[in-house]
N, C-alpha and C positions, 0 to 999 in steps of 0.2 A: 147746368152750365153748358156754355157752345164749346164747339170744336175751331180752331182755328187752324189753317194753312200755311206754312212761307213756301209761296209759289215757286220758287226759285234755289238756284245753287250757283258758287260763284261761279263764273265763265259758263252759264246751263247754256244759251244762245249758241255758244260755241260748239260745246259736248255735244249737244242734242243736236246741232246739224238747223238750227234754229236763227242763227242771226239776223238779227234786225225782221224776226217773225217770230218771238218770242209771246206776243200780245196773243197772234192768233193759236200759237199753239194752246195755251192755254185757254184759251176760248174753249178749242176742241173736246178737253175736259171735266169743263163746269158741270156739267147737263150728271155724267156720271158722278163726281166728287156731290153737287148736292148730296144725289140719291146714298150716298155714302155716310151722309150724314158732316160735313162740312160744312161750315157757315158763314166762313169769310175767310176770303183770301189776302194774303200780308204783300203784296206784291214790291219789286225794288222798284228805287227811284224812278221816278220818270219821264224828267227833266234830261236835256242834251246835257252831257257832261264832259269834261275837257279833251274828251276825244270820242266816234262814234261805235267805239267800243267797248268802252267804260261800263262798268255796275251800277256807274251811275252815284257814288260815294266823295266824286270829286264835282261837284255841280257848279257849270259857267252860266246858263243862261236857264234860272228855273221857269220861261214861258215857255219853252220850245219844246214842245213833245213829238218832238219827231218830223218837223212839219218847214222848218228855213235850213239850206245847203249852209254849213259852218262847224267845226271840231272834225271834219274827214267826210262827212256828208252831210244827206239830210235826213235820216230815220236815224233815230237813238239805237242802242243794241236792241232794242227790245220792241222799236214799230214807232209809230205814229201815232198822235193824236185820234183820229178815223177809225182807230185798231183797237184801241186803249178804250173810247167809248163803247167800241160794239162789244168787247168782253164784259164792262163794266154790264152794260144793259143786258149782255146774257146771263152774267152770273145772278142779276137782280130777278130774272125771270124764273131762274130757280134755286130764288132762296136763300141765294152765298152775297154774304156783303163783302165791301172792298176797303182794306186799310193801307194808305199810302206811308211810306219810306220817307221820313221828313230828316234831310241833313241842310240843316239850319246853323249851323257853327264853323264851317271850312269850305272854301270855295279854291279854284285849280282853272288852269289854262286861261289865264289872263291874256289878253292884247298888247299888252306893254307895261315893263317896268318903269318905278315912278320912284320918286324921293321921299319920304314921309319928314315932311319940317320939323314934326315934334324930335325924333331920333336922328335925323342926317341916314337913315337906310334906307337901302334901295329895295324895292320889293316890286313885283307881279301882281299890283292892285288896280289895273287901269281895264276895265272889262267894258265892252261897248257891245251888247249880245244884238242880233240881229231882227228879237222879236223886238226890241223898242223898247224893253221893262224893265228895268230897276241896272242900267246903269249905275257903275259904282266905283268909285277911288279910293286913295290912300283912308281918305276920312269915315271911311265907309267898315274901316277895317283895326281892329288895335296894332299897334295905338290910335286913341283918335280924341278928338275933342271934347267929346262928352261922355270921357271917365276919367276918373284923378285915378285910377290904378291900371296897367300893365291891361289886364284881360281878368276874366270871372272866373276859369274854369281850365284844366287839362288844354294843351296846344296839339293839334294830329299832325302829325304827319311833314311835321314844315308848312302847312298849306296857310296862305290868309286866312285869320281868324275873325269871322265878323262880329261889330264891336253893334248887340242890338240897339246900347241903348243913343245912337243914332236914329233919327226922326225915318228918316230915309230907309233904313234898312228896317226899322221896328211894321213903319206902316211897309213897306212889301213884304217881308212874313207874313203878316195880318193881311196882303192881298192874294197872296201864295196858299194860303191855308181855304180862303175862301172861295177861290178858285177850283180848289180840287176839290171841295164840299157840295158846292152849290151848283159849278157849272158843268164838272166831271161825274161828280155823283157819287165820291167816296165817302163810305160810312164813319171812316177813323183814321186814326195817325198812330205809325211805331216813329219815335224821336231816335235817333241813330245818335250815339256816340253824348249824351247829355250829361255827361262829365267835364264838355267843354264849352259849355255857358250854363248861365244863371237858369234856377230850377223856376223863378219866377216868369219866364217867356213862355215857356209850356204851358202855366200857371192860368196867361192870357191869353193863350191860344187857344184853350180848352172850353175857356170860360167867355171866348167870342158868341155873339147871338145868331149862330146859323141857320138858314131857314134853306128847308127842304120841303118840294112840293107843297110849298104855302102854309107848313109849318116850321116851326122854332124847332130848333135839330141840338142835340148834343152826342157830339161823334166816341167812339170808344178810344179810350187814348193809353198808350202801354212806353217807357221809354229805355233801353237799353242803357241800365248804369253797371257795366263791367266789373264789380268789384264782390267782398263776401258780405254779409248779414249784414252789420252794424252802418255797415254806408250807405247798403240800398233802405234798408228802413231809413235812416237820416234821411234820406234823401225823399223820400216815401210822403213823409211827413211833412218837410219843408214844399213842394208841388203842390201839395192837399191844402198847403195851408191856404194857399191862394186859386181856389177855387173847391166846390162839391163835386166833382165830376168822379171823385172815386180813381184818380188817377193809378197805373199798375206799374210793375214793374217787370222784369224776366227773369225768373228764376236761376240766377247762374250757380250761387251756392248748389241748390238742389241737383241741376245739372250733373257736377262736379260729385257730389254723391253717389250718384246714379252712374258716371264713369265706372266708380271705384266699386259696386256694385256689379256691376257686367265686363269688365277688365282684370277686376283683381277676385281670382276665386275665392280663395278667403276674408276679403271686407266681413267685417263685422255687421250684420245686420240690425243690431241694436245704435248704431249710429244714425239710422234714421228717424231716428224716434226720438232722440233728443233737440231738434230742432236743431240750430246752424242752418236753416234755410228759411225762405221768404215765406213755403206753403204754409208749413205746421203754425206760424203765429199769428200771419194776417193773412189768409186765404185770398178774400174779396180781393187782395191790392197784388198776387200773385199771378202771371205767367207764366205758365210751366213747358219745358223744352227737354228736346231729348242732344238733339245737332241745331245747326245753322251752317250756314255760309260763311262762321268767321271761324269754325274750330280749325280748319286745314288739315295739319297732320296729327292734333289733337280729337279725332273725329273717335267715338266709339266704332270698336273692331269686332268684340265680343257680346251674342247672347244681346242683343239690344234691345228686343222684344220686350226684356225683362223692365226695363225701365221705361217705354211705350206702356205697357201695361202698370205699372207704377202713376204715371203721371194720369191716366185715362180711368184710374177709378177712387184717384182723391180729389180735392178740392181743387180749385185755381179753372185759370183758362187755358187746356193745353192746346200748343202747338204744334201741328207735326209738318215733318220735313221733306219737302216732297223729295228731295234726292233720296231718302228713305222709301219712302213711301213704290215710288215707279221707281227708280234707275238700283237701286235693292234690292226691290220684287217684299217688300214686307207687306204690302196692303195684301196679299193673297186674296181675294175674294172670292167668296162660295166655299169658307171654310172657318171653321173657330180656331183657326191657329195664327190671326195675322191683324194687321191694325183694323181693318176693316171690321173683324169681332169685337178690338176694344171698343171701337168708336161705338160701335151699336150698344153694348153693357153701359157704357158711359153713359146713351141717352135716355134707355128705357131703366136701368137701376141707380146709377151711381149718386142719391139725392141722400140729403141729411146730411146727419155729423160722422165723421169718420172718427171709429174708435179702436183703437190699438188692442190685440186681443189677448196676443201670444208675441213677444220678441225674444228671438236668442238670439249668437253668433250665426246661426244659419237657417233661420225659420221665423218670418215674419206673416203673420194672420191680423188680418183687420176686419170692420164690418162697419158699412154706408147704413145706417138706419132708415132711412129713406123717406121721402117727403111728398105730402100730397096737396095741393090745394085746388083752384078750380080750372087751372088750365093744365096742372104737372100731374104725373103720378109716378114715382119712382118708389119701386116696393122694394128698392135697397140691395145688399149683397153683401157675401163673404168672401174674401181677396186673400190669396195663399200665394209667397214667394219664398220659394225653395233653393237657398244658396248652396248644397249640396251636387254635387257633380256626379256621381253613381249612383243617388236612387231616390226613389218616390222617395217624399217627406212631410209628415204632417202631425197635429199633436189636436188631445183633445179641448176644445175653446167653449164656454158659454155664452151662446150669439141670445140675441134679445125675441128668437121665439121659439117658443116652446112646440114642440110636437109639430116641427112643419118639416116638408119632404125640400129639398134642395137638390136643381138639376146644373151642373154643370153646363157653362154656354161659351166660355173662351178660355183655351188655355194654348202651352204651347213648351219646349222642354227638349233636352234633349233624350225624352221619350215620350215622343207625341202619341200615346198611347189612348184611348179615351177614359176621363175619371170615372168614378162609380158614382151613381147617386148616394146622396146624403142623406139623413133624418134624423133630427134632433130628440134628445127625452122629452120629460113632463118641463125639466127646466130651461131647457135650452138649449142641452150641452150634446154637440158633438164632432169627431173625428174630419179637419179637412185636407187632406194631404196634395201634392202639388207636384207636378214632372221633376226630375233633376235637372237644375240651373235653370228654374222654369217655373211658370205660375199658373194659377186657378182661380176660374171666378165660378162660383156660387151662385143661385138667387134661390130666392125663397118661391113654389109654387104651390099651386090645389093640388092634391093629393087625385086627383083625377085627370092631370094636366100628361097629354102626350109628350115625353123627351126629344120624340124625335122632328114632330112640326113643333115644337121651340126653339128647337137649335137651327131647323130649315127657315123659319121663320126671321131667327136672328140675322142671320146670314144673307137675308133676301132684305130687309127692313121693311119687313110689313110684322 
């Protein structure tokens, strides 16, 4: 499976000394994040939004990428049109695809308040944007004419709610989406906030006939439903219904696991293994995260690595954050102690079924069977997470081979000490122990395989 990015953190523009040159910055580091193994970037909106410093969460005028004077300027926080493709086209150049930030349910900085006839209330639904496109009023917005109920879904924020199934606002989504497919050149869509409309607009959005470079395109499509287990599958479901596209979701359960994992010393590590998350039961339809942009002051403080390495050698599509990543310092690279190791384990082992080996309260062992067919070759691994705080820990496990040497390639602890090589019996079975508050990976090698160009090797991605 890929690695995915979110390019971004809230206010990053500002922090990083980057505003309204947020496009090129990350331009800057495509070229390396490729070689790191990255495959697409989740970038934020990027539409002018009701002011031109916004995240872009409050969207007035979704044609304007930075390009007509209106909201406090004319570049969005994060560039321009001209900006926004040349990143695009570089990141294409090496290999990283682009998923656009789709807030489709709430709109902000309106032109003028208006009456809505249905209700007698006055509202901020008179938007007249300067690119010319999708104009919009009260009817535009619920309440409105063409629903007998209230609205579909969650209200955010106070903000006008747009009502899709208006003719007007259904076809500019549907030109909004094609727009950034066809003529920007983004691979996919994260749906922001789809707790507050109907799961069937995604459904159609998904399921539009895209044509890229002169073929029929079907974008990767992931949507953020903020809630535990039994919603996001509901919800999972009902998307899927109306269309194959395999639609995902974001793993916030798991998240929330993985908190209590790296926050609280003693979490039970047998808690992850019973499911209460999106991974363990439907993989394919799972997104897996460590942070974002929405946690703030819920952000992991401790040992985060440990859940980086959690998410980078199961199933799903994880995400990693780039405020982690640079403004953290966790990518370390030219070392097996930091994400930049996992990402690599992840591409060259982490294939097959993951199967639970060993769980207590503080010692969880797994192993990636590994999968090969005519383009993959993932010869698999053994994954040790050590909830223990003063010392190595590891127990004896039967991995599925027999009599192979096992060299450690990423770990990381609060004692980054280096593992010892492994080596199984006649059956399978043996010892894999992991740093305190820290983990190990494993992989199966030839019994003539150098440790030390594998681990240089990992580290370089060749």
């Amino acid at each position: 499976m890929a690695v995915m990015m979110q390019a971004f953190y809230w206010d990053a523009p500002k922090n990083d000394n980057k505003e309204h040159e947020w496009w090129n910055f990350v331009s800057e580091k495509v070229e390396a994040l490729g070689k790191a193994g990255i495959n697409a970037l989740w970038l934020p909106p990027v539409s002018k939004a009701s002011s031109d410093t916004s995240m872009g969460y409050d969207p007035y005028d979704y044609f304007d990428l930075g390009d007509f004077d209106q909201k406090g300027g004319t570049k969005t926080f994060f560039g321009n049109r001209a900006e926004l493709e040349a990143l695009i086209k570089k990141a294409h150049e090496h290999g990283v695809g682009l998923y656009a930030d789709m807030v489709i349910n709430h709109n902000s900085g309106a032109d003028e308040e208006e009456v809505n006839p249905l209700d007698g209330q006055k509202r901020w639904t008179k938007f007249n944007p300067k690119s010319g496109k999708f104009p919009r009023d009260w009817n535009c917005f619920h309440p409105s004419r063409y629903e007998h109920v209230m609205m579909e879904g969650e209200n955010f924020a106070g903000f006008p709610h747009l009502c899709h199934r208006n003719p007007a606002v259904y076809t500019a989504m549907f030109e909004y989406a094609r727009f950034l497919i066809e003529e920007l050149g983004f691979d996919g869509f994260r749906f922001d906030f789809v707790k507050g409309f109907g799961a069937w607009m995604i459904g159609l959005l998904s399921k539009y006939r895209y044509v890229k470079d002169g073929n029929e395109f079907t974008p990767y499509v992931v949507g953020e439903y903020w809630s535990g287990e039994q919603d996001i599958n509901a919800w999972i479901d009902k998307v899927n219904s109306y269309t194959d596209n395999q639609i995902a979701a974001f793993d916030f359960p798991l998240r929330y696991q993985l908190k209590k994992v790296c926050d609280e010393p003693n979490y039970d590590l047998r808690n992850l293994t019973y499911g209460g998350n999106v991974v363990m039961n439907r993989p394919a339809h799972a997104a897996t995260f460590v942070d974002n942009h929405d946690m703030g002051a819920d952000t992991i403080v401790n040992d985060k690595l440990m859940a980086y390495s959690f998410i980078l050698v199961h199933e799903g599509y994880p995400s990693i954050f780039w405020y982690d990543y640079y403004n953290n310092g966790l990518a370390r690279p030219g070392t097996p102690n930091g994400i930049d190791a996992l990402i690599e384990a992840h591409h060259k082992y982490a294939g097959g079924d993951s199967q639970i080996l060993h769980a207590d309260p503080d010692l969880y062992v797994m192993q990636r069977v590994g999968w090969k067919d005519d383009s993959t070759d993932q010869r698999g691994l053994v994954y040790v997470l050590n909830n223990l705080g003063d010392k190595w820990s590891g127990t004896s496990v039967k991995t599925k081979w027999p009599n192979t040497r096992f060299v450690p390639v990423a770990w990381d602890g609060h004692d980054a000490a280096h593992p010892d090589e492994r080596t199984t019996d006649g059956e399978g079975n043996a010892e894999f122990p992991a740093p305190p508050r820290g983990y190990a990976i494993y992989v199966p090698v030839a019994q003539d395989t150098n440790k030390d160009e594998l681990i240089a090797g990992l580290q370089t991605g060749e």
